[in-house]
C-alpha positions as CSV (number, residue, x, y, z in Angstrom):
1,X,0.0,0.0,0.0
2,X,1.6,3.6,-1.0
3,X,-0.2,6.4,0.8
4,X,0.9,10.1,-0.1
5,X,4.2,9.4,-1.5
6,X,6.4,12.2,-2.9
7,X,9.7,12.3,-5.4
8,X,11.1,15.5,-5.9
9,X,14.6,16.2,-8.2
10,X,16.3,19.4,-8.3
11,X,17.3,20.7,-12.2
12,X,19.6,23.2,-11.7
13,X,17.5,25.5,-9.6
14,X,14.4,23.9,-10.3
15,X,12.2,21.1,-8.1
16,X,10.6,19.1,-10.5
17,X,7.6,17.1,-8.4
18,X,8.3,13.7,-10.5
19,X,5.3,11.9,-7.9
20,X,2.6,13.8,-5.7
21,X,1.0,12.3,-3.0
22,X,0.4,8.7,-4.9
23,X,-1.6,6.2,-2.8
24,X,-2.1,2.6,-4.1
25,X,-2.5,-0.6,-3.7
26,X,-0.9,-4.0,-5.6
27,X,-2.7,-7.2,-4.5
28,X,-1.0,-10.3,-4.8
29,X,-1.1,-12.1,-7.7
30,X,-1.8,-8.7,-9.5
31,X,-1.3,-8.5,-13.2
32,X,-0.8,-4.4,-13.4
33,X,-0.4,-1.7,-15.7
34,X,0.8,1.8,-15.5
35,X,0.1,4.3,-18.6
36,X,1.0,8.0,-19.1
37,X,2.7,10.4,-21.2
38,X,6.0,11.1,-21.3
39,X,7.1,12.8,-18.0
40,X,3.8,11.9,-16.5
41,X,6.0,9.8,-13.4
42,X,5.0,6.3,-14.0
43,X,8.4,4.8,-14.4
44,X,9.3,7.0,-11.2
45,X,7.1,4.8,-9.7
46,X,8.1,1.8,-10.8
47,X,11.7,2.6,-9.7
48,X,10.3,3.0,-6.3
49,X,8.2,-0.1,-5.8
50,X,11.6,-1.6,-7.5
51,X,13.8,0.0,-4.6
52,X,15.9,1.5,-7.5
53,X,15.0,5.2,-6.2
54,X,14.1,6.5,-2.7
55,X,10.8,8.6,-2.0
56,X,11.4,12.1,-0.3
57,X,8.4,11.6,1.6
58,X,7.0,8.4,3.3
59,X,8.0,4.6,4.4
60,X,8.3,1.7,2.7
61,X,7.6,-1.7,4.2
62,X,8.2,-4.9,2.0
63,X,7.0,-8.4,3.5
64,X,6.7,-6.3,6.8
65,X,9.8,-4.8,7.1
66,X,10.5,-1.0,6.7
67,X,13.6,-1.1,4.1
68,X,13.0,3.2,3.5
69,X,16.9,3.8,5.5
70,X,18.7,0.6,4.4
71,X,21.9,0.6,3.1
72,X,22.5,0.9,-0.1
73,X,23.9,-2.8,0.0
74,X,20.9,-4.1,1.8
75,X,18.5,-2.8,-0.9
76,X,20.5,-4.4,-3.7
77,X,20.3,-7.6,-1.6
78,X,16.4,-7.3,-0.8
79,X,16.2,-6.6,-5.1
80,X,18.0,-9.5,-5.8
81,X,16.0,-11.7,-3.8
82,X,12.3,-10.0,-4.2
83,X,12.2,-8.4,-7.5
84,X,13.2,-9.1,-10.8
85,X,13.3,-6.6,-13.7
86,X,13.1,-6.5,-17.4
87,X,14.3,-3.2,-19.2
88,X,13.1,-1.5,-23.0
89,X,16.7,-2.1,-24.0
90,X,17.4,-5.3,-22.3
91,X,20.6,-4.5,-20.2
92,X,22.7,-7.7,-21.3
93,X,26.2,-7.7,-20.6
94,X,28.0,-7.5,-24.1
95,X,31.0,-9.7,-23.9
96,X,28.7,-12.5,-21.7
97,X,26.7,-14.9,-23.5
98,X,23.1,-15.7,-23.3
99,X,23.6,-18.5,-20.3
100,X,26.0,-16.0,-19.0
101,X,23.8,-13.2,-18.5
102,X,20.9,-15.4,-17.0
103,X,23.3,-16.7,-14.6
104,X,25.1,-13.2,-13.6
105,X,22.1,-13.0,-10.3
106,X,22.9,-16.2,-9.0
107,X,26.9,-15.5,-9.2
108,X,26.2,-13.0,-7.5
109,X,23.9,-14.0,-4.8
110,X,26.4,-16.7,-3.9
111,X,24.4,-19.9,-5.2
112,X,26.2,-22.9,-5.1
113,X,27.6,-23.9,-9.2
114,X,25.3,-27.3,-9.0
115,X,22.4,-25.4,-8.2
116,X,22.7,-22.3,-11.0
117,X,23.2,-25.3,-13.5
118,X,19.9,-26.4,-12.5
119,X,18.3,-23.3,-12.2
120,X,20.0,-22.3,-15.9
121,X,19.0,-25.4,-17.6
122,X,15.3,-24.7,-16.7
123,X,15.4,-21.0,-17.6
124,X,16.8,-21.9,-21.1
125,X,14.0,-24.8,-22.1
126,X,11.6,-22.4,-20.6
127,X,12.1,-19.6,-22.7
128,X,13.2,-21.3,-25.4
129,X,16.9,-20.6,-25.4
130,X,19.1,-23.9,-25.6
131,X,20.1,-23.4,-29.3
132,X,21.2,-20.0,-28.4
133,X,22.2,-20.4,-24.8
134,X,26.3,-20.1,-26.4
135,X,25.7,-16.3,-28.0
136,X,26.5,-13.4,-27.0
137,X,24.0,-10.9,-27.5
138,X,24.5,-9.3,-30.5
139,X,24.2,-12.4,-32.2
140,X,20.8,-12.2,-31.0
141,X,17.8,-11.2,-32.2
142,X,15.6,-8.3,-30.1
143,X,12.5,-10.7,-28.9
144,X,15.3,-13.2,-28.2
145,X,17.3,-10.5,-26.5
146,X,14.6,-9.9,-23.9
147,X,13.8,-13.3,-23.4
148,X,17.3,-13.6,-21.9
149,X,16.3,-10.5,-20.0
150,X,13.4,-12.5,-18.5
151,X,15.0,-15.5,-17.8
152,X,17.6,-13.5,-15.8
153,X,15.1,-11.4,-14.2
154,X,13.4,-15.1,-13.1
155,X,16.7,-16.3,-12.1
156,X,16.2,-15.7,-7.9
157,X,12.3,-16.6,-8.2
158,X,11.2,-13.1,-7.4
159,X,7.3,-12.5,-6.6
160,X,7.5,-9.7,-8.2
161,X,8.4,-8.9,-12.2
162,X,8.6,-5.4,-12.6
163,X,8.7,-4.5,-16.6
164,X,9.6,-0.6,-17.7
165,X,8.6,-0.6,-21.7
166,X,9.4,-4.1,-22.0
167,X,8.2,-4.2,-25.7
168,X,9.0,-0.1,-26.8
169,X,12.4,-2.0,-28.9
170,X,10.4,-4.3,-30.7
171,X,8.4,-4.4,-33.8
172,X,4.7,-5.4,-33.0
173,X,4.4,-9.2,-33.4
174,X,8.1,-9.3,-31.3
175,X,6.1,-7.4,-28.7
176,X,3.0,-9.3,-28.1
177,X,5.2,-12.7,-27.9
178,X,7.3,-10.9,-25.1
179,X,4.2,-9.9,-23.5
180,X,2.8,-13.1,-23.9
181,X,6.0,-14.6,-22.0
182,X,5.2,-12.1,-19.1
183,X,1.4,-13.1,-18.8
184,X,2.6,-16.6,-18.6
185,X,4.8,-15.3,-15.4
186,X,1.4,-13.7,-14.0
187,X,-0.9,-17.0,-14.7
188,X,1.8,-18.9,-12.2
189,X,1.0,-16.5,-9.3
190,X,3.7,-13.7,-9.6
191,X,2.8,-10.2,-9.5
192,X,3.8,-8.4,-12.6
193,X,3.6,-4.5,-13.1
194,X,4.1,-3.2,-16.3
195,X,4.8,0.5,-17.3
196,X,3.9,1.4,-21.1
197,X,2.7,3.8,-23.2
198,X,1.1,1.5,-26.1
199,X,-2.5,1.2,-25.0
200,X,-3.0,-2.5,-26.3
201,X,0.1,-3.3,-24.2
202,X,-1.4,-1.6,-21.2
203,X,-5.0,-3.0,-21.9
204,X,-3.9,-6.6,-21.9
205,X,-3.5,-6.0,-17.7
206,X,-6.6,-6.9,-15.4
207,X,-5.8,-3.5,-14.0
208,X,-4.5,-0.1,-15.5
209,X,-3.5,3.4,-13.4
210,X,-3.3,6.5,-15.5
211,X,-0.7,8.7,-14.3
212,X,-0.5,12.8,-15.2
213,X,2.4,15.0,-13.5
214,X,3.3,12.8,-10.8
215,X,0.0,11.7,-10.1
216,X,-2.9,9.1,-10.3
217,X,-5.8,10.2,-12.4
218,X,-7.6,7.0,-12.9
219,X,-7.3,3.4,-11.6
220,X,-9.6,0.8,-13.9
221,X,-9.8,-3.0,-12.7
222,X,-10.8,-5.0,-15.9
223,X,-14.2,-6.7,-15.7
224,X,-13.9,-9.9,-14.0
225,X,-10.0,-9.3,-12.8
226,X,-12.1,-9.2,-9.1
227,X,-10.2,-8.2,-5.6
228,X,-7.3,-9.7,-4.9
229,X,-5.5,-10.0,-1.8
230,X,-3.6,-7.6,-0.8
231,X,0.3,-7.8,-1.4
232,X,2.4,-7.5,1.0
233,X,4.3,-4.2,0.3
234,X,3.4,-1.4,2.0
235,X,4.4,2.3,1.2
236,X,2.8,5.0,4.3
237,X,3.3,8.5,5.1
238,X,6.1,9.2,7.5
């Protein structure tokens, strides 16, 4: 639950208001997107839910813990193991390959080398990467390109898959298999968000927030989507 929270930069002499006094909440299980024009704050947002950026104003409790003053260490730890993240322009590591890149989390969350075998092996059959599991990623074709984003986002079993423009590099029919990949995510329980700015990539979510400078203006539940329970991260004003 986010209740009043605020995101202020300075530009030069300027405070931009990036959010204002946002309240939500994300149930569990939640398939959820956030629209809005360029500079309206949505992918402010998503940084925040992410723990990639700190709010000005307000806490931030995730599975019942307040993380707002933790080390900048800890967060990268709590990311690793909560959240996973998939990026318009994929964020592969050049010189790595495919396997390589999939596998970076779990190198660096310490996993045992029998274990990320495992886990790799599954993530490549899943997503349909054995044959290209050896290249590096310009050998690679885009849709294939951010299917080894989302196998390396699913690499630590997040709950949560957190997608900024996930399709906005990709030609249409590239798009709606990548977003088919991530519904798949949602129909096995994890809670996806999604920010875009394509309305039939936002209208594909059973629920859809419309953000304008820095704030909410609408929050639509798709007929049927129902209420779902509550998930347990918590944003409240300090």
């Amino acid at each position: 639950r986010l209740t009043g929270i605020e995101r202020t930069f300075v530009v030069g002499d300027e405070a931009v208001h990036a959010l204002r006094g946002v309240s939500l909440e994300i149930g569990q299980g939640e398939y959820l997107s956030i629209m809005g024009p360029s500079g309206s704050g949505k992918s402010t947002l998503l940084n925040v839910i992410g723990l990639l950026d700190r709010p000005n104003g307000g806490t931030y409790a995730l599975d019942g813990r307040d993380v707002t003053g933790l080390s900048d260490d800890e967060l990268a730890r709590v990311r690793r193991e909560k959240m996973g993240f998939v990026f318009q322009f994929f964020h592969l590591v050049p010189r790595l390959s495919a396997e390589q890149n999939i596998e970076l989390p779990m190198v660096l969350a310490g996993i045992a080398p029998a274990e990320r075998r495992q886990r790799l092996d599954r993530l490549l059959a899943d997503y349909g990467l054995e044959d290209r599991a050896r290249h590096r990623p310009e050998q690679l074709s885009g849709g294939q390109c951010q299917r080894v984003a989302i196998a390396r986002a699913m690499s630590m079993s997040p709950a949560v898959i957190l997608a900024d423009e996930p399709t906005g590099n990709l030609d249409r029919h590239t798009g709606q298999e990548v977003m088919a990949v991530l519904e798949r995510l949602h129909h096995d329980g994890g809670t996806v968000v999604v920010v875009t700015h394509d309305p039939d990539i936002g209208s594909r979510a059973h629920r859809t927030l419309r953000m304008i400078d820095g704030a909410i203006v609408s929050d639509d539940r798709a007929a049927g989507a129902g209420t779902l329970q509550r998930h347990d991260l918590n944003m409240t004003q300090s």
